[in-house]
N, C-alpha and C positions, 0 to 999 in steps of 0.2 A: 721134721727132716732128720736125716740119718746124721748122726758127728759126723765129720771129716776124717779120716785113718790117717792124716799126715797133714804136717804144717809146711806153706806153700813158703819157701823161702827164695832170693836175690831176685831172678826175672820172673819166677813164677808169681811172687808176691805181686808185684805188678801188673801181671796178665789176671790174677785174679781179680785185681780194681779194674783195672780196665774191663773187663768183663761185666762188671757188675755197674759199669760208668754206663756201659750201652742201656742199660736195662732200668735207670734211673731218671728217665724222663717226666714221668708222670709226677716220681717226687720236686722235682723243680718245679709244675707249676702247683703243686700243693703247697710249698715252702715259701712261694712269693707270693703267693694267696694271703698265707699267713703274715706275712712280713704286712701287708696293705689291710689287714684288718684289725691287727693286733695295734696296729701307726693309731686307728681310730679309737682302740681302747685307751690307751696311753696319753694320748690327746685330752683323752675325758676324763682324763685320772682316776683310771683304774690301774692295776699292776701285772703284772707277771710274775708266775711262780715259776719253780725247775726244781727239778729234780733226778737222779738218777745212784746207780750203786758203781761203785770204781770207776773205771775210766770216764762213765758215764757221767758220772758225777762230777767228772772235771768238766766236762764237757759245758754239763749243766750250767755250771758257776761262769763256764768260757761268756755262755750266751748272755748270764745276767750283767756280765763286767763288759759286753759291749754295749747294753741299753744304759746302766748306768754311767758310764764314761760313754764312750765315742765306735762309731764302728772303723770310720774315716777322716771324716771333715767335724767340725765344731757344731754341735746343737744344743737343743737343752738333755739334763739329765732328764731320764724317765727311772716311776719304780721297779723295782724287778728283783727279787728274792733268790738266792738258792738254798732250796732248805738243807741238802746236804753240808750246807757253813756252821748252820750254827751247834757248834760242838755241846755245849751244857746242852740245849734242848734235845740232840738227839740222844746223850746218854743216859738224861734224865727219860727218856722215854721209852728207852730199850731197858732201861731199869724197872720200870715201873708198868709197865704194858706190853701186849704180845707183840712180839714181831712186825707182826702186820702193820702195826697203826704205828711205825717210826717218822710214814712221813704225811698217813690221813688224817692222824691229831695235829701236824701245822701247816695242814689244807684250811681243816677246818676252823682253827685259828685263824690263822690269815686272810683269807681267802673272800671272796663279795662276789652276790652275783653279776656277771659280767664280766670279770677278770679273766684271765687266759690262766693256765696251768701248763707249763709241757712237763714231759714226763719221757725219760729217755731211758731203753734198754736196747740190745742188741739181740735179746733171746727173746723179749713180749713177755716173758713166762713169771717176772720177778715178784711173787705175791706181795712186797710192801708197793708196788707199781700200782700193780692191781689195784691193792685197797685205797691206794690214793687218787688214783681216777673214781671211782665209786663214788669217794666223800666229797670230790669236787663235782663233780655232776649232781651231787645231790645238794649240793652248796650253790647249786646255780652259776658254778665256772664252767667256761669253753674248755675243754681237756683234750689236748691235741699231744700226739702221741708217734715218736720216732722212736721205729723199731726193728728189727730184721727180718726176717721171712715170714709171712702169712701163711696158715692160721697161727694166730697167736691172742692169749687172754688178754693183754694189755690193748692192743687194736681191735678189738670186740669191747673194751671199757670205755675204750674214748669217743669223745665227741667224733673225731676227725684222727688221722695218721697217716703219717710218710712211711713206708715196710721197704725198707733197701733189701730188694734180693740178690743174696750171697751167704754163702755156705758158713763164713769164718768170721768170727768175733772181729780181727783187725779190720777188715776189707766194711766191714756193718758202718766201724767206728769212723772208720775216714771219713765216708761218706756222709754222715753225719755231719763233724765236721763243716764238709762245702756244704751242707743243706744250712747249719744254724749260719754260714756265712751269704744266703741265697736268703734268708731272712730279712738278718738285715741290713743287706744292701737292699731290700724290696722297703724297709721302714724309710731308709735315708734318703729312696727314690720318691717315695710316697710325701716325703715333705719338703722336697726339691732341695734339699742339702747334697750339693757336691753328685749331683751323678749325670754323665754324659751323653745318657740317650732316654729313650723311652721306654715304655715295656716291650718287647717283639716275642714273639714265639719260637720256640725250636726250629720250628718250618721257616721263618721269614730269615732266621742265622743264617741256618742251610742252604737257602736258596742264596743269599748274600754274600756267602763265601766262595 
């Protein structure tokens, strides 16, 4: 996809989410997909890894600090990593090894078959992304992968992936965001912690509204 020639700013920035809000259906039920499979790994004491580069990487850490604390209401903690935390191991690694493997040497650390991985960019294109779905699929982790517009290397590496289509890094990022929060409320619906309905569809909302 071509850059953007200008950054959308006050109602534009807006109209751009919103735009890209119509067009994100399909990630919602990918994302609650996840949220009720990932409940199952978690369950069985497996873990969740994250990872991502800047903002991304907040995000990452966003997703692990709601499994291990709480999304809403009181449960048990669950495991859940963000590799971008741990400072010594990432300098020692970018020290000592190429680029690439900052974050597939604590895949492969970490990591057991069965476990989930996500893996968060806004471009797809981040080659330490890249090589960290690779080691995780060959590690025998689930590698699920939120990203921004299709085609992209990082949603051709993973298992599975959300691709929010939109043109602009922020508009990617938000949506992300509601997705890792469409997660899980799908995990805290999955073990009937605090939530007030059932699953319904986009169709059964719309028709109900």
């Amino acid at each position: 996809m071509t850059r953007p020639l200008h950054t959308p700013c006050d109602h534009e920035h807006l109209a751009e989410l919103s735009r890209a809000l119509d067009r994100f259906g399909r990630c919602v039920d990918v994302l609650d997909d996840w949220g009720v499979r990932l409940t199952s790994v978690l369950e069985g004491g497996g873990r969740l890894l994250a990872a991502g580069n800047g903002g991304s990487a907040a995000q990452a850490q966003h997703l692990t600090a709601e499994l291990v604390g709480r999304y809403r209401e009181d449960r048990a903690p669950y495991s859940a990593i963000c590799l971008t935390s741990e400072t010594s191991s990432l300098t020692a690694i970018i020290n000592d090894y190429p680029p690439t493997e900052l974050f597939a040497r604590q895949v492969e650390a970490h990591g057991r078959p069965g476990d989930v991985l996500v893996l968060m960019s806004t471009s797809g294109r981040s080659e330490n992304m890249v090589a960290a779905a690779a080691r995780g699929r060959k590690a025998g982790l689930e590698v699920w992968a939120m990203t921004g517009p299709l085609p992209n290397p990082l949603a051709e590496h993973a298992t599975e992936y959300c691709a929010v289509d939109a043109p602009y890094t922020a508009t990617v990022q938000e949506l992300h965001l509601v997705g890792l929060h469409i997660l899980c409320a799908a995990v805290d619906r999955t073990l009937g912690v605090g939530v007030s309905r059932t699953r319904r569809s986009a169709e059964d909302i719309e028709a109900a509204s």
